[in-house]
Each structure stands twice: as C-alpha cells, then as structure tokens.
C-alpha positions in Angstrom: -39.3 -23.6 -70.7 -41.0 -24.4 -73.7 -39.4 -26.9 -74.9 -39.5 -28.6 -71.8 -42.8 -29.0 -71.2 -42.7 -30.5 -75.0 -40.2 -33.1 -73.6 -42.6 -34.2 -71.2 -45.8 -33.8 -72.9 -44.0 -36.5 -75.7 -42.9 -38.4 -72.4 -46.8 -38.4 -70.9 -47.9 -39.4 -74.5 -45.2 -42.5 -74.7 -45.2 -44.0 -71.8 -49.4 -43.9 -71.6 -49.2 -45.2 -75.2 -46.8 -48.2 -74.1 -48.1 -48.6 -70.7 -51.9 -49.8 -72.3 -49.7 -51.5 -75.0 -48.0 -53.8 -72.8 -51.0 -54.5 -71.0 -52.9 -56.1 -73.5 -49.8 -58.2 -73.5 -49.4 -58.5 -69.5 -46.4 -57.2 -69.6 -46.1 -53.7 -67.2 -43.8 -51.2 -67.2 -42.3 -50.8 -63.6 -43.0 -47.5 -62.7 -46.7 -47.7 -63.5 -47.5 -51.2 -62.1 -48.5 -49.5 -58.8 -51.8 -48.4 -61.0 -52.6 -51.9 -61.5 -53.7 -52.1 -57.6 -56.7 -49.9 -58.5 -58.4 -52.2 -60.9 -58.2 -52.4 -64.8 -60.4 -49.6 -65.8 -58.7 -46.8 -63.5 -55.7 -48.3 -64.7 -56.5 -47.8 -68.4 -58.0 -44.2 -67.9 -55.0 -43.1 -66.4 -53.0 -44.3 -69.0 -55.3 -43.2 -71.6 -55.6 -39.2 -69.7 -51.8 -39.4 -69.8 -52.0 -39.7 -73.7 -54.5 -36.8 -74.4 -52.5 -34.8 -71.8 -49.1 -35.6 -73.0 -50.7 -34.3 -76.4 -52.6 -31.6 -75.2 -49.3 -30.5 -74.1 -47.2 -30.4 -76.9 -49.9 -29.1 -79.2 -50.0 -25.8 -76.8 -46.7 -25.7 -76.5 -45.9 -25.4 -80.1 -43.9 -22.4 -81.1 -46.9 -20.1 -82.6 -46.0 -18.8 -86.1 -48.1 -16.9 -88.6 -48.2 -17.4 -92.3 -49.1 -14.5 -94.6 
C-alpha cells in the first residue's frame, strides 16, 4: 500500500510539474485541459496543489528507518 501511494504521489508531482510547464508554452496535456475552463489562476493552483501534494505524499510515505 505504501508503495502505491508513492506511485501516485510521484504521478500528482509529474503531471502538475508538466501540466504548468506546457502551459507557459500553450501546449496542454489532455486530461487537464478541462481546468483551463476555470480561468488561468485556478488553473495554475491546481496544478501547483497537485505538486506539493504529490510531494507531500511521497515524503510521508517514505519507509521510516532509524540510524544509531
């Protein structure tokens, strides 16, 4: 279970990361071009809250090991 919700916290954190990429580009990836019809900014904040989510993720998610 773990590992999945690494897997998808890397996939939040990829596809925000390209999806405000492209844009600066105007180029969208398909499955997020619905966001567009909201406006730019709640476009971007999506994009950017799947980012520190898709980190947020896999930094709790890390396997929790103690040294000394």
């Amino acid at each position: 279970m773990r590992n999945l919700l690494i897997i998808i916290g890397f996939l939040l954190f990829i596809f925000g990361f390209l999806g405000i990429i492209l844009g600066l580009v105007n180029v969208q990836l398909q499955f997020l071009a619905f966001l567009e019809r909201f406006g730019n900014t709640v476009s971007f904040t999506v994009k950017f809250l799947m980012i520190i989510i898709g980190i947020g993720m896999m930094y709790y998610n890390l396997p929790k090991t103690k040294y000394l």
